[in-house]
mmCIF file of the N, C-alpha and C atoms, coordinates in Angstrom:
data_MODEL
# 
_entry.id   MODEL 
# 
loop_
_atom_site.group_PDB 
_atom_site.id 
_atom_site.type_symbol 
_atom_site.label_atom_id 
_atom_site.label_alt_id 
_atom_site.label_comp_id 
_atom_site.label_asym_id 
_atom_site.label_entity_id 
_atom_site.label_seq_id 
_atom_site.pdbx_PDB_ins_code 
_atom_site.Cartn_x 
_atom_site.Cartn_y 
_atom_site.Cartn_z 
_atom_site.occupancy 
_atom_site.B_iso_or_equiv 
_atom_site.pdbx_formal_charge 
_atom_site.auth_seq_id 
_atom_site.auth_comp_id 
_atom_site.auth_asym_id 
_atom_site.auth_atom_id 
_atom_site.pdbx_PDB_model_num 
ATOM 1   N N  . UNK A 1 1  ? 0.827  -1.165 0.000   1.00 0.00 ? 1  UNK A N  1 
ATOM 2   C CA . UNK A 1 1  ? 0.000  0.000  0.000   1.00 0.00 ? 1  UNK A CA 1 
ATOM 3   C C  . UNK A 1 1  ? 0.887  1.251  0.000   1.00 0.00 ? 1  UNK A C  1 
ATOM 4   N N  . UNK A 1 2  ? 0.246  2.201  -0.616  1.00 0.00 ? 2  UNK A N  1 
ATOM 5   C CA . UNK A 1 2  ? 1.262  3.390  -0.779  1.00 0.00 ? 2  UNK A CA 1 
ATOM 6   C C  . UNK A 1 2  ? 1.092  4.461  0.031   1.00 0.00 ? 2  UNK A C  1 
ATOM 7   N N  . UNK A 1 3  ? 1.851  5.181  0.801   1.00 0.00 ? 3  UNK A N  1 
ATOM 8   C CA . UNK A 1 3  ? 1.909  5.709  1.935   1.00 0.00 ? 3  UNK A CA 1 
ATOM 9   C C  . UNK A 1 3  ? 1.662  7.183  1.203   1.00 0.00 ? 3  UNK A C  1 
ATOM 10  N N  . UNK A 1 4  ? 0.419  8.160  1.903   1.00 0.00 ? 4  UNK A N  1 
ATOM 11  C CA . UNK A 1 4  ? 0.080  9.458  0.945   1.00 0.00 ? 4  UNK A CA 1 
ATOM 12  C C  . UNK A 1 4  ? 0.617  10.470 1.201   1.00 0.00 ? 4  UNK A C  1 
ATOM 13  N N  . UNK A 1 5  ? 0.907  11.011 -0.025  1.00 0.00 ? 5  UNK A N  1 
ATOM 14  C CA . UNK A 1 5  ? 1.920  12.282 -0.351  1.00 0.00 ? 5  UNK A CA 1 
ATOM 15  C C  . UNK A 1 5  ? 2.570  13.379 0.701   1.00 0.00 ? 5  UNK A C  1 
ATOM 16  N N  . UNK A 1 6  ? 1.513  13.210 1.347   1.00 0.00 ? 6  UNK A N  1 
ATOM 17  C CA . UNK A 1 6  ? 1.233  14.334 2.315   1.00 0.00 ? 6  UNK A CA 1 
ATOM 18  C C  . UNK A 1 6  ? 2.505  14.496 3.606   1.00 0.00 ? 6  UNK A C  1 
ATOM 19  N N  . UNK A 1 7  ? 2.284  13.294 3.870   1.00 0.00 ? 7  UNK A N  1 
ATOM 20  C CA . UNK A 1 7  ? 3.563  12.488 5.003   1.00 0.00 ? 7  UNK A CA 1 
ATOM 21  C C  . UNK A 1 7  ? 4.945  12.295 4.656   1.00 0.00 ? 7  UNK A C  1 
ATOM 22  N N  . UNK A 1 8  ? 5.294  13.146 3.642   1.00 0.00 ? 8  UNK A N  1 
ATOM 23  C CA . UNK A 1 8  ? 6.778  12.820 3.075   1.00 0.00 ? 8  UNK A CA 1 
ATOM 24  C C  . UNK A 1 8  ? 6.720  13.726 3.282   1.00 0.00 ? 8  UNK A C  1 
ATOM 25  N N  . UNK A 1 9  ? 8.687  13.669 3.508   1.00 0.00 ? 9  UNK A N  1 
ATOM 26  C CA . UNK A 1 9  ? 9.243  14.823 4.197   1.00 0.00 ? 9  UNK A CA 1 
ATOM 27  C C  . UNK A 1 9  ? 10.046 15.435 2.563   1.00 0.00 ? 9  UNK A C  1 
ATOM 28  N N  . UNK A 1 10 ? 9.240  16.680 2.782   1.00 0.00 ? 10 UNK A N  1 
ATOM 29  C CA . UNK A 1 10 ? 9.982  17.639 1.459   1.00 0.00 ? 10 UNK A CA 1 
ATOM 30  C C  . UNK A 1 10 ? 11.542 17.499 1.210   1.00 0.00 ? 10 UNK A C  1 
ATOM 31  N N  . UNK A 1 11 ? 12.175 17.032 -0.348  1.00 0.00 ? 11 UNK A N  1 
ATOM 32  C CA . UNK A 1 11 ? 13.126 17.131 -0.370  1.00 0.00 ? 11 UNK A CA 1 
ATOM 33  C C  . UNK A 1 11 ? 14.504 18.024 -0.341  1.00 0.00 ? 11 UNK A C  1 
ATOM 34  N N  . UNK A 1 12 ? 15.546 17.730 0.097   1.00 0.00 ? 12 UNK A N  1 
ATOM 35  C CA . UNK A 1 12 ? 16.109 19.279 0.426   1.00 0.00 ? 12 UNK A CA 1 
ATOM 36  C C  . UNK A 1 12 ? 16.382 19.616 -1.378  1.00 0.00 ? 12 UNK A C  1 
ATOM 37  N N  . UNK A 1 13 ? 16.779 21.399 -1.040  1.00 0.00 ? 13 UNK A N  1 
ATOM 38  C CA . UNK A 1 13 ? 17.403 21.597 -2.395  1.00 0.00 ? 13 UNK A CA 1 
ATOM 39  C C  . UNK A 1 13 ? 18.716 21.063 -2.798  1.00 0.00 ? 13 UNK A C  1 
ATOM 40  N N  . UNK A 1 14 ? 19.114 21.133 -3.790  1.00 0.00 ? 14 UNK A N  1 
ATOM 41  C CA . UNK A 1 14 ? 20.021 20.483 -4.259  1.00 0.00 ? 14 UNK A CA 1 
ATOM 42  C C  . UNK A 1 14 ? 20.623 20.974 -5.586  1.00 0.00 ? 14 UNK A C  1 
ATOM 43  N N  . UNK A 1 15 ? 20.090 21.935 -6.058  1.00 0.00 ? 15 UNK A N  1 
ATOM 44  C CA . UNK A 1 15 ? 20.606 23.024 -7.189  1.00 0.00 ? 15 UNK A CA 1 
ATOM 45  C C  . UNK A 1 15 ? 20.299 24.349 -7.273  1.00 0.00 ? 15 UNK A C  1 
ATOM 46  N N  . UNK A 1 16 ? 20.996 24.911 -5.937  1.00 0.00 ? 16 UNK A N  1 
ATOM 47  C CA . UNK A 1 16 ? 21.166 25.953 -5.661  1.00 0.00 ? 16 UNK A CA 1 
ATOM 48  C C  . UNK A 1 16 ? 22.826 26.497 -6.340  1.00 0.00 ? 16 UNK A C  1 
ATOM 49  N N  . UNK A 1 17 ? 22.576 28.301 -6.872  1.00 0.00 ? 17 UNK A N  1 
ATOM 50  C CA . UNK A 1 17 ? 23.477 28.670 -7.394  1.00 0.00 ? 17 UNK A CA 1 
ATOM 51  C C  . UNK A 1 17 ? 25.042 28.137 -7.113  1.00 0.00 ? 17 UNK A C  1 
ATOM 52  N N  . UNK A 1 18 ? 24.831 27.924 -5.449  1.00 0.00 ? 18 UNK A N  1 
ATOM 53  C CA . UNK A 1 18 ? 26.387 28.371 -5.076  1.00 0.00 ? 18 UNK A CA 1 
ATOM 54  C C  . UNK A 1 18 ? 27.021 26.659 -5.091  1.00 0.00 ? 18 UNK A C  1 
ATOM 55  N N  . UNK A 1 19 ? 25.993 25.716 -5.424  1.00 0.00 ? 19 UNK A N  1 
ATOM 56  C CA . UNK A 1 19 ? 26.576 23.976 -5.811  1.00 0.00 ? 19 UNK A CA 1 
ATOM 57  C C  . UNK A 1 19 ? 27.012 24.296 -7.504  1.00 0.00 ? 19 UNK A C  1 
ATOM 58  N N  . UNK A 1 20 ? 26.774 24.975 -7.947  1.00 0.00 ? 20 UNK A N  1 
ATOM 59  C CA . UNK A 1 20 ? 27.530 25.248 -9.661  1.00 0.00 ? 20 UNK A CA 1 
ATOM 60  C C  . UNK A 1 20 ? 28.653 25.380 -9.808  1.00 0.00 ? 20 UNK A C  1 
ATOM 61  N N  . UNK A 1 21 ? 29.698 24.407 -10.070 1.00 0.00 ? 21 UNK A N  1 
ATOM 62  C CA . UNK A 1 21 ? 31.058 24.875 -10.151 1.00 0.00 ? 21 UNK A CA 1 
ATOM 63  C C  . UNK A 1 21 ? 31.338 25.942 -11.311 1.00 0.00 ? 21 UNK A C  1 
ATOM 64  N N  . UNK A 1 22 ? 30.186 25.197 -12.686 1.00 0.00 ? 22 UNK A N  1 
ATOM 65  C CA . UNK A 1 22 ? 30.553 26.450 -13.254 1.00 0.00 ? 22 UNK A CA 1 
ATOM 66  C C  . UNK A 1 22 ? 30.606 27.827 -12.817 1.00 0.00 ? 22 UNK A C  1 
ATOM 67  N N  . UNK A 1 23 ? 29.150 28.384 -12.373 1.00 0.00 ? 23 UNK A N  1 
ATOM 68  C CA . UNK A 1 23 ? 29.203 29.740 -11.845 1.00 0.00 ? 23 UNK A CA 1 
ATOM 69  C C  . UNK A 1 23 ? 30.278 29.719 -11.049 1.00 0.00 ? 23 UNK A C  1 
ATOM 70  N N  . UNK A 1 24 ? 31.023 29.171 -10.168 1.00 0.00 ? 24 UNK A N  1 
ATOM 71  C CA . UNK A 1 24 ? 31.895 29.230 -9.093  1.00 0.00 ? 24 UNK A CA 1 
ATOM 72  C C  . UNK A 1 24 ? 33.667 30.231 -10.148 1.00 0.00 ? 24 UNK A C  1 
ATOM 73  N N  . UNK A 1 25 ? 33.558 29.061 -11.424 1.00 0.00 ? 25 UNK A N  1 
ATOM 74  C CA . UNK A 1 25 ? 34.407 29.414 -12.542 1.00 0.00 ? 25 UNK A CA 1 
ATOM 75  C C  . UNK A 1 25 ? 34.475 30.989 -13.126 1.00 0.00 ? 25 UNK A C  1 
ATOM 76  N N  . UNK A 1 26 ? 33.343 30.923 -13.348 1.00 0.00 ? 26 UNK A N  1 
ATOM 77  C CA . UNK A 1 26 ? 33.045 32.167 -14.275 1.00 0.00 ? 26 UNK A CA 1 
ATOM 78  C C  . UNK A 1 26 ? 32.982 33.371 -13.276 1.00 0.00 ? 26 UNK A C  1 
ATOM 79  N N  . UNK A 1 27 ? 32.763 33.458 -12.034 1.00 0.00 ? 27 UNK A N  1 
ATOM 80  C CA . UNK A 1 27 ? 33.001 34.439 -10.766 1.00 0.00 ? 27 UNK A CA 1 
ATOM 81  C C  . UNK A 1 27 ? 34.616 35.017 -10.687 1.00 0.00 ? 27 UNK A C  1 
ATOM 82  N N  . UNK A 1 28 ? 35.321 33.964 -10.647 1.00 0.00 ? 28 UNK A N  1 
ATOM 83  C CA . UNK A 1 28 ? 36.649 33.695 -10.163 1.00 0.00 ? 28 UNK A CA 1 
ATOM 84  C C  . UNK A 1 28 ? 37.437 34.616 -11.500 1.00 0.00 ? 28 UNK A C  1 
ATOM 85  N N  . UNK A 1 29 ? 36.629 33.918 -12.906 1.00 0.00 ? 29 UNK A N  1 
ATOM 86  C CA . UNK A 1 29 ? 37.422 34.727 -13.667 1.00 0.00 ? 29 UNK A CA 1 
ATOM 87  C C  . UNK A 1 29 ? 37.004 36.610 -14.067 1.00 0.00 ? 29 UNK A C  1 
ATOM 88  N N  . UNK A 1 30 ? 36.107 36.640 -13.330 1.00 0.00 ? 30 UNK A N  1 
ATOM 89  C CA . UNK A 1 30 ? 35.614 37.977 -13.345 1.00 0.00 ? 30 UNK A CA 1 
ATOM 90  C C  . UNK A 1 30 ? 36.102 38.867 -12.526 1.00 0.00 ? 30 UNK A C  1 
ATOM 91  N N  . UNK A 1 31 ? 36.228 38.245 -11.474 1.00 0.00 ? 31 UNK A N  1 
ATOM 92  C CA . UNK A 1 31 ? 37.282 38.867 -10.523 1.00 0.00 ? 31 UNK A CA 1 
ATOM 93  C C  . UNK A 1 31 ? 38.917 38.587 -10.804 1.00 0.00 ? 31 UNK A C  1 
ATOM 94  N N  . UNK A 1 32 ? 39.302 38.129 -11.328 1.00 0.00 ? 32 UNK A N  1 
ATOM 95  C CA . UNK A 1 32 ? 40.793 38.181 -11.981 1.00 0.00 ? 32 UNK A CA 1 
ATOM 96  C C  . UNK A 1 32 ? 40.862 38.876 -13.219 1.00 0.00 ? 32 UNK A C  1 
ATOM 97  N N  . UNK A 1 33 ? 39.603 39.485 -13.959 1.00 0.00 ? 33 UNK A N  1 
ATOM 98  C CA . UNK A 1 33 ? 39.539 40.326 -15.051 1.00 0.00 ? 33 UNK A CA 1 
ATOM 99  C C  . UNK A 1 33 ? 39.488 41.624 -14.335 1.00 0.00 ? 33 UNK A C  1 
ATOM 100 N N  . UNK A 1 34 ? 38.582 42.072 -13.487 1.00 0.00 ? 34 UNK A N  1 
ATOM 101 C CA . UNK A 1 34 ? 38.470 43.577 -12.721 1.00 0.00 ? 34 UNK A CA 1 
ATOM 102 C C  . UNK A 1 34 ? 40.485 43.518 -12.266 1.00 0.00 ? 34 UNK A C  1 
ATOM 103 N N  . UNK A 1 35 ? 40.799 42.738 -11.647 1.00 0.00 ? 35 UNK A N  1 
ATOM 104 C CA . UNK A 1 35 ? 41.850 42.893 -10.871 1.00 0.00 ? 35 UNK A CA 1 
ATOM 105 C C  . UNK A 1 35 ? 42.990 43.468 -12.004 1.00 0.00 ? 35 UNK A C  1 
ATOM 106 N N  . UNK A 1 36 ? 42.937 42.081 -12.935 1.00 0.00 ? 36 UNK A N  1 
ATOM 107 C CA . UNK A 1 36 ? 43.860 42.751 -14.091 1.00 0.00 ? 36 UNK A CA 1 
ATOM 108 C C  . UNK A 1 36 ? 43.632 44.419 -14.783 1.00 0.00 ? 36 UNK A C  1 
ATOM 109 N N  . UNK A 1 37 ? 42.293 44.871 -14.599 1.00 0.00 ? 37 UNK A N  1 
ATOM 110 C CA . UNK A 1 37 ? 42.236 45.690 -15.447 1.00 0.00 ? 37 UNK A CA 1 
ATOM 111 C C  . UNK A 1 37 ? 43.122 47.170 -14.121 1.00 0.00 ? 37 UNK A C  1 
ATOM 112 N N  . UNK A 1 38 ? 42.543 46.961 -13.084 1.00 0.00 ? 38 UNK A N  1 
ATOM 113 C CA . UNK A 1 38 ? 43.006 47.937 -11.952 1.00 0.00 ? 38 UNK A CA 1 
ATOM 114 C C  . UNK A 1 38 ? 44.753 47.955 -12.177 1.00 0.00 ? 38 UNK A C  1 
ATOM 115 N N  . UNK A 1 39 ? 45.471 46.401 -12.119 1.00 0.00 ? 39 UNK A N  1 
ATOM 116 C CA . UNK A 1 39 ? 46.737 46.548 -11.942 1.00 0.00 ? 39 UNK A CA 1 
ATOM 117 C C  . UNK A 1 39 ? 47.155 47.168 -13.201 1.00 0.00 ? 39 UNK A C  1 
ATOM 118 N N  . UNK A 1 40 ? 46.595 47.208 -14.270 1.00 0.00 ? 40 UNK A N  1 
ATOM 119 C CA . UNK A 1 40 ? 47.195 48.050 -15.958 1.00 0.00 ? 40 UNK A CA 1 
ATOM 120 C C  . UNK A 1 40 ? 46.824 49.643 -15.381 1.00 0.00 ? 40 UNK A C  1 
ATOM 121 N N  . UNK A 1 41 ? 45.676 50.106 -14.494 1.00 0.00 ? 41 UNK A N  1 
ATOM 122 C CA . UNK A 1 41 ? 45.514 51.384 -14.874 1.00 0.00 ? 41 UNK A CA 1 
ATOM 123 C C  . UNK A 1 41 ? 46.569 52.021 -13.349 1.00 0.00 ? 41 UNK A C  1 
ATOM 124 N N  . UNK A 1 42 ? 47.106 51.279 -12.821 1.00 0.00 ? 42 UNK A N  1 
ATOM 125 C CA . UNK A 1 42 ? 47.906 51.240 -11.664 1.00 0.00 ? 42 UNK A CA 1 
ATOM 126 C C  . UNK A 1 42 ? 49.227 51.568 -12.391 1.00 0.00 ? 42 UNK A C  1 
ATOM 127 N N  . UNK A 1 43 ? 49.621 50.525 -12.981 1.00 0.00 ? 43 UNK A N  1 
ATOM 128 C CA . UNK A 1 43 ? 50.900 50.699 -13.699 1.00 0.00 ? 43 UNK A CA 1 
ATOM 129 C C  . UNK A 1 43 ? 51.267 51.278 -14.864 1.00 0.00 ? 43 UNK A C  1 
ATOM 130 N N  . UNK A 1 44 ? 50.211 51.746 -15.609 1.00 0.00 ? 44 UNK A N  1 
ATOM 131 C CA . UNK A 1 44 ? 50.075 53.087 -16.218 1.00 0.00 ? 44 UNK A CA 1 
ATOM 132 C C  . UNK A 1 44 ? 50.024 54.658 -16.010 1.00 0.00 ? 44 UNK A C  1 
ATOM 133 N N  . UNK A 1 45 ? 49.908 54.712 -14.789 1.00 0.00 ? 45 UNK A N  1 
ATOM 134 C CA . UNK A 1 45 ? 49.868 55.614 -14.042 1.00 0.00 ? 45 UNK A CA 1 
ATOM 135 C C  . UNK A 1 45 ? 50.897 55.861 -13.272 1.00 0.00 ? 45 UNK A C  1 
ATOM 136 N N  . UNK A 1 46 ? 52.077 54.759 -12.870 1.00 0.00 ? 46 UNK A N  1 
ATOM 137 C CA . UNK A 1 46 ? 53.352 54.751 -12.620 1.00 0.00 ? 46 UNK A CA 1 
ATOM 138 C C  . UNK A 1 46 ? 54.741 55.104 -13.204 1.00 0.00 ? 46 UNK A C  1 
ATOM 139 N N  . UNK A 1 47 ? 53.863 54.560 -14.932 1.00 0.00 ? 47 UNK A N  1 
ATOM 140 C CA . UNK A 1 47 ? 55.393 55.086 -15.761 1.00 0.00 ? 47 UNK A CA 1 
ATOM 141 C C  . UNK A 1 47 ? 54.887 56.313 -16.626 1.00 0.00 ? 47 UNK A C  1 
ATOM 142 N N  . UNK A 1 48 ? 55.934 57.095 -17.037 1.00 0.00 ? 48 UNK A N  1 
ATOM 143 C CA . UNK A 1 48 ? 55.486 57.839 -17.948 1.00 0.00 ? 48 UNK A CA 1 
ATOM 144 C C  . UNK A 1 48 ? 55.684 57.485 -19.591 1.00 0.00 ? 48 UNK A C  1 
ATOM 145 N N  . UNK A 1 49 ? 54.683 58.152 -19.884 1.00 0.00 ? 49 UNK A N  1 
ATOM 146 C CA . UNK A 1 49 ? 54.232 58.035 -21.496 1.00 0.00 ? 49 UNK A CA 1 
ATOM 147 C C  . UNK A 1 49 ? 55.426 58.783 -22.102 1.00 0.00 ? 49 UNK A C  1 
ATOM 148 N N  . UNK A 1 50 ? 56.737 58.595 -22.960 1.00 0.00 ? 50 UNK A N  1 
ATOM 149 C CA . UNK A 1 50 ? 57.429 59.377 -23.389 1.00 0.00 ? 50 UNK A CA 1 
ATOM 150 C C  . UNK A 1 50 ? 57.509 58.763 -25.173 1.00 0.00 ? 50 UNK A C  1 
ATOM 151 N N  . UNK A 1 51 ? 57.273 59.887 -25.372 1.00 0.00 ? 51 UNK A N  1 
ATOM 152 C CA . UNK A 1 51 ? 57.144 59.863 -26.979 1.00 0.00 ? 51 UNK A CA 1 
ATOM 153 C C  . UNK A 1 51 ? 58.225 59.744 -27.789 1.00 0.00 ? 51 UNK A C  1 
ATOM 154 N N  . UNK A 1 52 ? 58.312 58.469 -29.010 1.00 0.00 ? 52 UNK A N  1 
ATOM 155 C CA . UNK A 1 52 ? 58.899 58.271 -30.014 1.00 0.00 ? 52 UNK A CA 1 
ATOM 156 C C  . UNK A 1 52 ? 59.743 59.147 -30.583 1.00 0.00 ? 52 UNK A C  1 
ATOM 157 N N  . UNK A 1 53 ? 60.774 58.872 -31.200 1.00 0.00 ? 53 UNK A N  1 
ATOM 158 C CA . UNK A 1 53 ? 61.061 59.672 -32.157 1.00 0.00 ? 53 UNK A CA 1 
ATOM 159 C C  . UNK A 1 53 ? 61.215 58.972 -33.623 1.00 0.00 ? 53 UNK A C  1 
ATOM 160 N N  . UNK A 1 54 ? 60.076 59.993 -34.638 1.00 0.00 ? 54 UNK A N  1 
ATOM 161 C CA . UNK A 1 54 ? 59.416 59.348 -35.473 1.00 0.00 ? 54 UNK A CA 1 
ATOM 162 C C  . UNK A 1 54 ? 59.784 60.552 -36.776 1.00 0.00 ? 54 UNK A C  1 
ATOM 163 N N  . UNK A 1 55 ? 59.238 60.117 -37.776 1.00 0.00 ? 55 UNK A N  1 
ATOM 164 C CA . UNK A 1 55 ? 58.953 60.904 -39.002 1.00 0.00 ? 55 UNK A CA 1 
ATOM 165 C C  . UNK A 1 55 ? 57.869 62.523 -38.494 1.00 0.00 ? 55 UNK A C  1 
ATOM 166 N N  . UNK A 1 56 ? 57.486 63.274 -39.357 1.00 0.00 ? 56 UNK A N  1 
ATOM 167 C CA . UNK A 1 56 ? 56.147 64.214 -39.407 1.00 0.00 ? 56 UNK A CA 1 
ATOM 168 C C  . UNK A 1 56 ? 55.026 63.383 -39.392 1.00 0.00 ? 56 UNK A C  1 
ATOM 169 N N  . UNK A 1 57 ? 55.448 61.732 -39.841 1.00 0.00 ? 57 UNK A N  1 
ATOM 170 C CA . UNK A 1 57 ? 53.850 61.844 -39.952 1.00 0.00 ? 57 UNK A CA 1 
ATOM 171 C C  . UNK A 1 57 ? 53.957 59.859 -39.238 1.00 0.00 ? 57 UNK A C  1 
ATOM 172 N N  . UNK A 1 58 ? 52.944 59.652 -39.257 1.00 0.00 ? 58 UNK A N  1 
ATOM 173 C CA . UNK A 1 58 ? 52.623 57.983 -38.213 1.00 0.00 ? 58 UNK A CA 1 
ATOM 174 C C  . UNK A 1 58 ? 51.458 57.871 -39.370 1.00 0.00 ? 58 UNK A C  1 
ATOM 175 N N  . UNK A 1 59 ? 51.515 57.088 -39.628 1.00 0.00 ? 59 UNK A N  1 
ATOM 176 C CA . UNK A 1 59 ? 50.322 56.339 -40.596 1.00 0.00 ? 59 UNK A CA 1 
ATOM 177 C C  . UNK A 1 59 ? 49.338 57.329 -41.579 1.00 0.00 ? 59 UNK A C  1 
ATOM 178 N N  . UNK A 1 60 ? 50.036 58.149 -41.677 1.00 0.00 ? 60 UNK A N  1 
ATOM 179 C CA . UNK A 1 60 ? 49.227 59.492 -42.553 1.00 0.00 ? 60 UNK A CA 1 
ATOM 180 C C  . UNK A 1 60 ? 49.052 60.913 -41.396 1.00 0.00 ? 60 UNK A C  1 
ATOM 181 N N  . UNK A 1 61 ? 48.850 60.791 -40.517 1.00 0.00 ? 61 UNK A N  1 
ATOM 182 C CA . UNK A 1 61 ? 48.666 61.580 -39.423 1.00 0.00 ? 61 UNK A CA 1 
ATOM 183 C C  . UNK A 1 61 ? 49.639 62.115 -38.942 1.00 0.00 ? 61 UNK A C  1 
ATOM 184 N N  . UNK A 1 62 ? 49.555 63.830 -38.939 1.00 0.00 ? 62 UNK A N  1 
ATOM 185 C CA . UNK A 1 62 ? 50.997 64.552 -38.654 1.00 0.00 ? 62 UNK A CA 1 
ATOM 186 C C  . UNK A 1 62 ? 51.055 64.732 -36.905 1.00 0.00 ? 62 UNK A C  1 
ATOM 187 N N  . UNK A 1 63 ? 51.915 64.506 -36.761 1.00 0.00 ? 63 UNK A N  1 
ATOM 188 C CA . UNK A 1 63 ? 52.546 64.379 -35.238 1.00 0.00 ? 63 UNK A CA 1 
ATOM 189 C C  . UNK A 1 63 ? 52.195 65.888 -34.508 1.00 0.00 ? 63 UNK A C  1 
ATOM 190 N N  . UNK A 1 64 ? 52.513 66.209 -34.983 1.00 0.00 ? 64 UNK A N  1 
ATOM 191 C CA . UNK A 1 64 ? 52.528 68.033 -34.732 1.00 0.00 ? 64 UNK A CA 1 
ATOM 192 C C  . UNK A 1 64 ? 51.286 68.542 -34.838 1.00 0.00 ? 64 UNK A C  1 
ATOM 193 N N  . UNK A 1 65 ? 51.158 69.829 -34.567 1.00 0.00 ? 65 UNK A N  1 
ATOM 194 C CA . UNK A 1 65 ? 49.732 70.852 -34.760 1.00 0.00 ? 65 UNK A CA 1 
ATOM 195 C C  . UNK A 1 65 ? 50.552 71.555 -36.194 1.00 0.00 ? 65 UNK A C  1 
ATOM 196 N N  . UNK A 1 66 ? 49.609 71.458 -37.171 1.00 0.00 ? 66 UNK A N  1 
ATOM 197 C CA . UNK A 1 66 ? 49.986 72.302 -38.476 1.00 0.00 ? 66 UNK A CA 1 
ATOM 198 C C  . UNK A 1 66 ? 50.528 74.191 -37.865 1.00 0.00 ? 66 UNK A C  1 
ATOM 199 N N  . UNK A 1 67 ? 51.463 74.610 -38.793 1.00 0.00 ? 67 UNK A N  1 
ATOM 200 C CA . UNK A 1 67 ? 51.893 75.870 -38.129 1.00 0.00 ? 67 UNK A CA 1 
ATOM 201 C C  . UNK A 1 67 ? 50.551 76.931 -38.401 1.00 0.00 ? 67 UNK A C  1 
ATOM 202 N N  . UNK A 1 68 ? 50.648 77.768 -37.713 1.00 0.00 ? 68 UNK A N  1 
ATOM 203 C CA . UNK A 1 68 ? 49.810 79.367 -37.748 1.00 0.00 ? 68 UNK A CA 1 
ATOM 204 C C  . UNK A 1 68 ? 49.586 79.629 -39.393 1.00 0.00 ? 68 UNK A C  1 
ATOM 205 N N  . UNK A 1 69 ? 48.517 80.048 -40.156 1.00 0.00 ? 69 UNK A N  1 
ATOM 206 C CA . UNK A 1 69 ? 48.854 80.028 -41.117 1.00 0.00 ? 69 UNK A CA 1 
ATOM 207 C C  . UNK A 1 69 ? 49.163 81.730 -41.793 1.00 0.00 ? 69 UNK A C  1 
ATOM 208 N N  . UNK A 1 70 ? 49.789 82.457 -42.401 1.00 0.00 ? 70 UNK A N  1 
ATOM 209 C CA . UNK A 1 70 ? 50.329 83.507 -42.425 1.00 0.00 ? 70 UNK A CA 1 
ATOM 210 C C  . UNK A 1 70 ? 49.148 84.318 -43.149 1.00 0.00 ? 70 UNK A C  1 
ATOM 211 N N  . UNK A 1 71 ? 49.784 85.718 -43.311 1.00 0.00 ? 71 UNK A N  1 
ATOM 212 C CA . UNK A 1 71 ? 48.650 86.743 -43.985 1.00 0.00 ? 71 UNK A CA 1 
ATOM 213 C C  . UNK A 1 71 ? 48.241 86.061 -45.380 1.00 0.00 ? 71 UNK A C  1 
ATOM 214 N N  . UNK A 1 72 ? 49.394 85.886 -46.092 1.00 0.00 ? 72 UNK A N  1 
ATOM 215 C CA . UNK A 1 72 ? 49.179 85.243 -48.074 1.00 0.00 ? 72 UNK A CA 1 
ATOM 216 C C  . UNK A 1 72 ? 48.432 84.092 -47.273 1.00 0.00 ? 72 UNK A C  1 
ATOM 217 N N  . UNK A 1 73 ? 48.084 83.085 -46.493 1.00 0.00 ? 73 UNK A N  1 
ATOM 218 C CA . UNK A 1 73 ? 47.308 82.132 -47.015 1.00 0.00 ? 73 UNK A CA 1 
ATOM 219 C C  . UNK A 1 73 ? 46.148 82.885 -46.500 1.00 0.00 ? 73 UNK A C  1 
ATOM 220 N N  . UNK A 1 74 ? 45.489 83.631 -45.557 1.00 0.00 ? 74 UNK A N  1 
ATOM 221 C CA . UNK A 1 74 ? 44.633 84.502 -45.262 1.00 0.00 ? 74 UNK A CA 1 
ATOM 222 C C  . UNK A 1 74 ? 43.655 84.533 -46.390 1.00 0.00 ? 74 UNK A C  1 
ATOM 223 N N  . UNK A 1 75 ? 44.636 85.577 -47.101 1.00 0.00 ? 75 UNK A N  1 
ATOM 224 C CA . UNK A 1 75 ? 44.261 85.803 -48.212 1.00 0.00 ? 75 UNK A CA 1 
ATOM 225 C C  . UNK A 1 75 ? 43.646 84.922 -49.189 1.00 0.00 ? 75 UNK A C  1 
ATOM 226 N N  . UNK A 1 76 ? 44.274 84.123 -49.632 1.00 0.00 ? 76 UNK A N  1 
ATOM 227 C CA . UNK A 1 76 ? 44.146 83.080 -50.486 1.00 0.00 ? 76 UNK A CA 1 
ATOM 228 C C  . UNK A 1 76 ? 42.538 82.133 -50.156 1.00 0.00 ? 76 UNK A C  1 
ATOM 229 N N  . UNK A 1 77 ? 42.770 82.142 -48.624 1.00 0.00 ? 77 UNK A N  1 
ATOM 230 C CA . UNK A 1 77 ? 41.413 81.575 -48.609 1.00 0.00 ? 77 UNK A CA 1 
ATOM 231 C C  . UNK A 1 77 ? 39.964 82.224 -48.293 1.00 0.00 ? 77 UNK A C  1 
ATOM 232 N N  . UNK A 1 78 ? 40.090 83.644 -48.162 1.00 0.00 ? 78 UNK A N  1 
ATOM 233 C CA . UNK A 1 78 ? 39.239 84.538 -48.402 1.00 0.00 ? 78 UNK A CA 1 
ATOM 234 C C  . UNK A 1 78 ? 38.817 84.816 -49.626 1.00 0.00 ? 78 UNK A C  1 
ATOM 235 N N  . UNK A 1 79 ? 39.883 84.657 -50.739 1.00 0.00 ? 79 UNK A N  1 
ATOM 236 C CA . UNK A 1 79 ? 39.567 84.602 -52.189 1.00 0.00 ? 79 UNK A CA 1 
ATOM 237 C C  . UNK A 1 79 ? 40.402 86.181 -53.262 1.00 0.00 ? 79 UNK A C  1 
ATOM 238 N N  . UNK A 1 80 ? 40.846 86.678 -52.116 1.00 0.00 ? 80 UNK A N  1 
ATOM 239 C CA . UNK A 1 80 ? 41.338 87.971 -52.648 1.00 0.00 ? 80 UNK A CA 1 
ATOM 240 C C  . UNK A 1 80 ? 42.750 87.397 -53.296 1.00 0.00 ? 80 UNK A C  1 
# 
């Protein structure tokens, strides 16, 4: 005879988040991604940025601010 439903003792849980090794994985590497990103803006902030010495120009792009441009180009591009 079968003993009714009622009288059984509820089973425990058993797939709760924190039994997921995956999630356990994917935590661990999220926090070793924040960490890495802090120690780059740490040690970027330690050395200084000192600039190349290069051509006028890096991939088409002039290094410099173009000079002041004089009265004749003034002119020239006003149309006179």
């Amino acid at each position: 005879m079968r003993r009714p439903a009622a009288t059984l003792a509820p089973e425990p849980r058993r797939h709760g988040w924190q039994r997921q090794p995956v999630l356990w994985l994917a935590l661990l590497v999220f926090a070793a991604a924040l960490a890495g990103c802090a120690w780059i803006i740490v040690a970027g902030q330690r050395h200084a940025d000192t600039p190349l010495p290069t051509a006028r120009t890096v991939f088409g792009v002039p290094v410099s601010a173009a000079p002041e441009p004089t009265a004749v180009d003034k002119d020239v591009e006003a149309g006179r």
